[in-house]
C-alpha positions in Angstrom: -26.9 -39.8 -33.5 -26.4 -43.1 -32.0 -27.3 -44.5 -28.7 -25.9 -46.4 -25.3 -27.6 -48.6 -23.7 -26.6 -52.0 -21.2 -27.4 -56.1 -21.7 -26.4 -57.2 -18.3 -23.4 -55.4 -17.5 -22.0 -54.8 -20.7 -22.3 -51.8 -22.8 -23.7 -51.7 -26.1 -24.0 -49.0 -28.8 -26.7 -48.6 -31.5 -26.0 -46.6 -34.9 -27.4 -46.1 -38.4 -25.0 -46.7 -41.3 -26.9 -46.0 -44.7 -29.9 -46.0 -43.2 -29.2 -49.7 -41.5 -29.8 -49.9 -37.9 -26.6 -51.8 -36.4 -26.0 -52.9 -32.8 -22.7 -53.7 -31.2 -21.2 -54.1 -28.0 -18.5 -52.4 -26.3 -17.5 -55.8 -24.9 -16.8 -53.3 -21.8 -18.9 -53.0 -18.9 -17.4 -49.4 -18.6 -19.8 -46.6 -20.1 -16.6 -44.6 -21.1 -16.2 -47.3 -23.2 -18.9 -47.6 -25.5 -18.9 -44.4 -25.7 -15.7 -43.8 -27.2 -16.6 -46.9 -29.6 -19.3 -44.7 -30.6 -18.0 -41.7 -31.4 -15.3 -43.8 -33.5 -18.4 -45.7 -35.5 -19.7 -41.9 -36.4 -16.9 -40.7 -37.1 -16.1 -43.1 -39.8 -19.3 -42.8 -41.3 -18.9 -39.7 -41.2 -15.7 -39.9 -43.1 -17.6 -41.9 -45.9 -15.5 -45.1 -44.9 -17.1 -48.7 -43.7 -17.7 -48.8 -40.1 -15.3 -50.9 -37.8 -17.9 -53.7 -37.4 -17.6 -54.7 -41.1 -14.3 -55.2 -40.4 -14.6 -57.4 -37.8 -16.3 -59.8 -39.4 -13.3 -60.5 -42.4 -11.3 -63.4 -41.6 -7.9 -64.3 -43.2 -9.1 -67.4 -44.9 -11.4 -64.7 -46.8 -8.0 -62.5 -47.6 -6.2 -65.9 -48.6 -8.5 -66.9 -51.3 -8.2 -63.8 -52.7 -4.2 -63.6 -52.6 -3.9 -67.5 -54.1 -7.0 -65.6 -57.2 -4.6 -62.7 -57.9 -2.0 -64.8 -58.5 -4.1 -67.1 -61.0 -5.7 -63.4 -62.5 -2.6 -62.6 -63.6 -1.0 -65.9 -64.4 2.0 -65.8 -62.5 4.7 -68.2 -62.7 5.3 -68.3 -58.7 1.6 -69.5 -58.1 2.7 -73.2 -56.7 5.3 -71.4 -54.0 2.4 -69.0 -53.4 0.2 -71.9 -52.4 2.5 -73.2 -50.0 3.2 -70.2 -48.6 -0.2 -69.2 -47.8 -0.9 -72.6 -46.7 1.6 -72.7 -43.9 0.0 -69.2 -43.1 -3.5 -70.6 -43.3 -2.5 -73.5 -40.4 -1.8 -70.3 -37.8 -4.1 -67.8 -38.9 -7.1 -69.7 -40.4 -10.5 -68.8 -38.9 -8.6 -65.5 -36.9 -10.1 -62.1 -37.8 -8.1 -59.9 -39.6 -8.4 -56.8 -36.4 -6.6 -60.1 -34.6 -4.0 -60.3 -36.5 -1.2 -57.5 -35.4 2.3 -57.1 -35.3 3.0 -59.0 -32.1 0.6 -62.0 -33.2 2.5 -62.3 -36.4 6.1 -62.3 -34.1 4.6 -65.3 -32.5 4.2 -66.6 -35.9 7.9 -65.9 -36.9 8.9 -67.6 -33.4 7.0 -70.5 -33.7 8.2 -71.4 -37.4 12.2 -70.8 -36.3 12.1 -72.7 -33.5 10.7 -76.0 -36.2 13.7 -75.3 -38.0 12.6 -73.4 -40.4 14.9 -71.7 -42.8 14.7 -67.3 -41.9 14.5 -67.8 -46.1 11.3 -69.6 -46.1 9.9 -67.4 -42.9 10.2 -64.4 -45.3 8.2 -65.8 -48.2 5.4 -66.9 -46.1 5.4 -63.6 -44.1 5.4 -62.0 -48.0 2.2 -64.2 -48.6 0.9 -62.7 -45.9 1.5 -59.2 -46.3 0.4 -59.2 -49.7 -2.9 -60.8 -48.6 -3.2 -57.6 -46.2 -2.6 -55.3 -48.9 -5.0 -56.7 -51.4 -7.9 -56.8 -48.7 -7.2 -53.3 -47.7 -7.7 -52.6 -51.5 -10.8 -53.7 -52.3 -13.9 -52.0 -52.7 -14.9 -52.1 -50.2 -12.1 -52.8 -48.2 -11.9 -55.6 -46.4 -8.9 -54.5 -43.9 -9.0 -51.5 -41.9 -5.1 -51.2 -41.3 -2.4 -53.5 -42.2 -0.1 -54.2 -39.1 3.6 -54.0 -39.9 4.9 -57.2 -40.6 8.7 -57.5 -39.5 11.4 -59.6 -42.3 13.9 -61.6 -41.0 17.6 -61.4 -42.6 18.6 -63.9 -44.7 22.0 -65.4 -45.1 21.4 -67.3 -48.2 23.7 -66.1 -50.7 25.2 -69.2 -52.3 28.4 -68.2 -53.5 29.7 -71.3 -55.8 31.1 -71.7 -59.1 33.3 -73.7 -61.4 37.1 -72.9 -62.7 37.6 -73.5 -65.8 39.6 -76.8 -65.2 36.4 -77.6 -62.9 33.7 -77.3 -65.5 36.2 -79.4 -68.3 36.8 -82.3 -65.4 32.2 -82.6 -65.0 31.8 -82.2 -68.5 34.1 -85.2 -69.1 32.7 -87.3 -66.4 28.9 -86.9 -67.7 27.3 -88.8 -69.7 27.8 -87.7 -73.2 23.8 -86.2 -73.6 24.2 -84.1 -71.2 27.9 -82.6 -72.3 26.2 -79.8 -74.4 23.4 -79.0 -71.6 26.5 -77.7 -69.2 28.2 -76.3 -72.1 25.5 -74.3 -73.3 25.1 -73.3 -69.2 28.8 -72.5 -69.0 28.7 -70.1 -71.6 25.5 -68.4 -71.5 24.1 -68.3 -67.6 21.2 -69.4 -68.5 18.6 -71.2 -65.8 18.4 -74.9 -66.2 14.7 -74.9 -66.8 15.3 -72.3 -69.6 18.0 -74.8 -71.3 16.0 -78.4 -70.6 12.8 -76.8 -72.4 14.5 -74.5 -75.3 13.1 -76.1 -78.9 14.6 -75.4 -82.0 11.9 -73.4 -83.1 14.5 -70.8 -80.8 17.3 -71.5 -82.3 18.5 -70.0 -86.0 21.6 -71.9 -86.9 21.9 -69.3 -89.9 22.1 -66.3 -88.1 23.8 -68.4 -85.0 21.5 -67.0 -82.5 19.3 -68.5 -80.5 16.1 -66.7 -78.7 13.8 -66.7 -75.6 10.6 -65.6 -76.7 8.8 -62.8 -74.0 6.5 -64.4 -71.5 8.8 -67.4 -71.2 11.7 -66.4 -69.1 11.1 -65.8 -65.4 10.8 -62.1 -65.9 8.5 -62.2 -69.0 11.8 -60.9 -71.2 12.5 -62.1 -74.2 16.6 -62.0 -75.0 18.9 -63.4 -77.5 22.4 -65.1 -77.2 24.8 -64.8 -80.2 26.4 -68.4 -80.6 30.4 -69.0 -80.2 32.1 -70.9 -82.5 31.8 -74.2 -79.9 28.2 -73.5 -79.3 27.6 -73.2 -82.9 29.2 -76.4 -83.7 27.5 -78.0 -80.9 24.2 -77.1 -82.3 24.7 -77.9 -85.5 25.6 -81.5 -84.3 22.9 -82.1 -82.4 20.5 -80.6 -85.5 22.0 -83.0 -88.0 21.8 -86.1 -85.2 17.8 -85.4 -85.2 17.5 -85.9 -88.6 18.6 -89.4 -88.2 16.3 -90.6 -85.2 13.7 -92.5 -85.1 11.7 -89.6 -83.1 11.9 -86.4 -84.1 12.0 -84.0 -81.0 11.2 -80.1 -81.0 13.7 -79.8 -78.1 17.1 -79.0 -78.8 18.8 -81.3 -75.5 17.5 -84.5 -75.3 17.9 -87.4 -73.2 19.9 -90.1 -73.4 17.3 -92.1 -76.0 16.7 -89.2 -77.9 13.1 -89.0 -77.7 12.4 -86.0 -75.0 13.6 -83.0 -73.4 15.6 -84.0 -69.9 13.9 -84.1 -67.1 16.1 -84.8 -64.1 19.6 -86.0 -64.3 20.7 -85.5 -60.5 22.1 -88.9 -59.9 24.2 -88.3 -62.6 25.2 -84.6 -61.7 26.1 -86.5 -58.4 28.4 -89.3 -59.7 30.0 -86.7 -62.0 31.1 -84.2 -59.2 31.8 -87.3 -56.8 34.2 -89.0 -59.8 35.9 -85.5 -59.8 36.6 -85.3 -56.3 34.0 -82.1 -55.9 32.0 -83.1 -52.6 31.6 -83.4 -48.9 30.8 -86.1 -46.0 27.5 -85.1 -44.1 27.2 -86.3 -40.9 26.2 -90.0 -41.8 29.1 -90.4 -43.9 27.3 -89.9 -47.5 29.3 -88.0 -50.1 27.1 -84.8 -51.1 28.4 -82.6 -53.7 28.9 -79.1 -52.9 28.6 -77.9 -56.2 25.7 -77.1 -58.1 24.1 -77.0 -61.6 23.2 -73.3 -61.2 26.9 -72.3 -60.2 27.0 -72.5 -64.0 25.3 -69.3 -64.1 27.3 -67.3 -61.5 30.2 -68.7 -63.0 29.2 -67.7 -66.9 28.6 -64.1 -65.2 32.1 -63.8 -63.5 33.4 -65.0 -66.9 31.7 -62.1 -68.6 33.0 -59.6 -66.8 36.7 -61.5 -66.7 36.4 -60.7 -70.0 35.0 -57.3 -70.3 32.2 -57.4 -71.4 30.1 -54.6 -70.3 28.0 -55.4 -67.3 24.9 -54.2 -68.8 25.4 -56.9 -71.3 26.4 -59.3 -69.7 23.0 -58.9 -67.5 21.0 -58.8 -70.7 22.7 -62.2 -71.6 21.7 -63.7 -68.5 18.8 -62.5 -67.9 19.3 -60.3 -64.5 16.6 -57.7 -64.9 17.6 -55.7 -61.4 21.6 -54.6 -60.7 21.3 -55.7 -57.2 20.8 -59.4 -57.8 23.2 -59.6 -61.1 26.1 -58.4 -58.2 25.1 -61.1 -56.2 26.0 -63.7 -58.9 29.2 -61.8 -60.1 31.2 -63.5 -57.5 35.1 -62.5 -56.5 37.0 -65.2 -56.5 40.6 -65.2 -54.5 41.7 -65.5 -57.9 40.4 -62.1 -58.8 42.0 -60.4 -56.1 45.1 -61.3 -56.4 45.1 -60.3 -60.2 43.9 -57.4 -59.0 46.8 -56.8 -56.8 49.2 -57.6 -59.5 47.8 -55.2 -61.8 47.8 -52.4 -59.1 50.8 -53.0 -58.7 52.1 -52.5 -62.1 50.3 -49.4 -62.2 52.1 -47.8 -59.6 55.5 -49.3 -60.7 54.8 -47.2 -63.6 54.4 -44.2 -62.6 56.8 -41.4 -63.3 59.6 -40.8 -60.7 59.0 -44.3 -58.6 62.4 -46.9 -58.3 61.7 -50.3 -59.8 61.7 -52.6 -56.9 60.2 -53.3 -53.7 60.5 -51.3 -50.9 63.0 -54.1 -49.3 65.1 -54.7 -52.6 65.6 -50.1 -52.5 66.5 -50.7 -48.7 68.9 -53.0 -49.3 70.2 -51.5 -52.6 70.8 -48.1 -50.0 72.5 -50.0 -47.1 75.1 -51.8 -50.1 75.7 -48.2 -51.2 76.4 -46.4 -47.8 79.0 -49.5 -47.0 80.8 -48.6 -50.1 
């Protein structure tokens, strides 16, 4: 059994814990105090789990290191957004103890990053960061957090909904240089991410069979998948294969740049001039053009496509790469386009049903008033 006993006015309480005499205060100078403290310290000894103190002692900057060394342990591919994300959480919460750190502390947190503008987007990975650094200190052995506080997410508005007509995506090919013609065609057709195009090597790529293949491990959600080439994409291939027989430095990447020599690496200015030439872009508030369409509306727009042309969705998701349902609907934007072919179509259906009058209802109301004249 442990003991009570005062420094000054303040209460402190002595216990054994595997047969290690520890002293703590109640930081009360209320007896009541220390000895509730108490009887929680033997009961979780009692319990077989680390007592409070040991707790007390863990700071986040502890918990961070091993969040940024999970995410190295297991390679993933997110590890440079993780380090910011923690980083913006280490400049509130470095040197805090993790008992200090509850859900009220952590609403100041989400107050104090709105109101420097951040985006509710950004709040919500950092907050992540932080909650899986909780959860990965509250699983080790021993643990190093007692209880992980609930850590409120913001709601994002985020959703970018663009992507290209047809007409659009012929008017940006055109106005691109002509090295970067087959990089939007291959996007246009296949929804593929741009980093997934700018690195593919034809190594991937089997002219023979007209397939080309992303190997597991490389894609953002370690699956490998396979697009079957079109007669366009096959031809566009097979052009650029002959082309790198003739240069003076062979490349293993299928979409060089404009010399020939490398993959592409950045071709915004031109993305801008192209979309400006077409007439696709805004005036911010100090009068610069800005376009409002993006390289990755390419892969909403190959998705919507897809399904235009029904293709079953859970192929079309394969194609792309969408591994969940609930982001692939996000992509497979409705277009005012789509709605009213869907109207027309309904409304075909219905005129061909059994026992209705051709016509709409004004044209029969009509039709019925020139009859009861007569």
């Amino acid at each position: 059994m442990g003991s009570i006993y005062q420094r000054g006015e303040i209460f402190w309480i002595k216990y054994r814990d595997h047969g290690q005499v520890i002293r703590e205060s109640s930081k009360s100078d209320k007896r009541a105090d220390a000895e509730r403290l108490l009887k929680s310290r033997e009961g979780e000894i009692a319990d077989g789990k680390p007592a409070g103190i040991y707790f007390d002692r863990v700071t986040f900057d502890e918990l961070a290191k091993g969040f940024l060394a999970d995410y190295r342990i297991n390679q993933r591919k997110s590890l440079e957004r993780a380090e910011r994300s923690i980083r913006r959480v280490l400049a509130e919460f470095k040197g805090v103890r993790v008992p200090e750190i509850t859900t009220p502390r952590i609403q100041e947190f989400i107050e104090q990053r709105l109101g420097e503008g951040a985006a509710p987007a950004s709040v919500n990975r950092e907050l992540a960061a932080l909650k899986r650094a909780l959860n990965l200190g509250a699983r080790q052995t021993p643990p190093l957090v007692q209880r992980v506080p609930w850590v409120p997410m913001l709601r994002e508005n985020n959703v970018r909904k663009g992507f290209f007509e047809h007409g659009e995506f012929l008017a940006v090919r055109s106005a691109l240089p002509d090295y970067l013609g087959g990089v939007v065609t291959f996007a246009y057709k296949s929804g593929w991410r741009l980093e997934e195009i700018l690195t593919l090597k034809w190594s991937q790529v089997d002219l023979g069979q007209g397939v080309v293949r992303l190997e597991p491990g490389t894609t953002k959600n370690d699956q490998g998948r396979e697009l079957y080439l079109d007669a366009e994409l096959s031809e566009l291939l097979g052009a650029l294969h002959a082309a790198r027989k003739t240069a003076e430095r062979i490349s293993p990447f299928v979409f060089t740049n404009e010399a020939g020599k490398d993959r592409i690496k950045d071709f915004y200015k031109a993305w801008v001039s192209a979309c400006i030439e077409c007439g696709f872009y805004t005036i911010d508030d100090q009068g610069r053009k800005k376009p409002p369409k993006r390289f990755h509306d390419f892969r909403r727009t190959a998705i919507r496509n897809m399904v235009r042309a029904a293709i079953p969705e859970r192929v079309a998701m394969t194609i792309s790469g969408h591994k969940t349902r609930a982001v692939f609907d996000r992509y497979n934007i409705v277009s005012s386009e789509d709605l009213k072919a869907a109207a027309a179509r309904h409304e075909a259906y219905l005129q061909g049903q059994p026992g209705t009058k051709l016509g709409t209802i004004v044209d029969l109301a009509e039709k019925k008033a020139a009859e009861s004249k007569d």
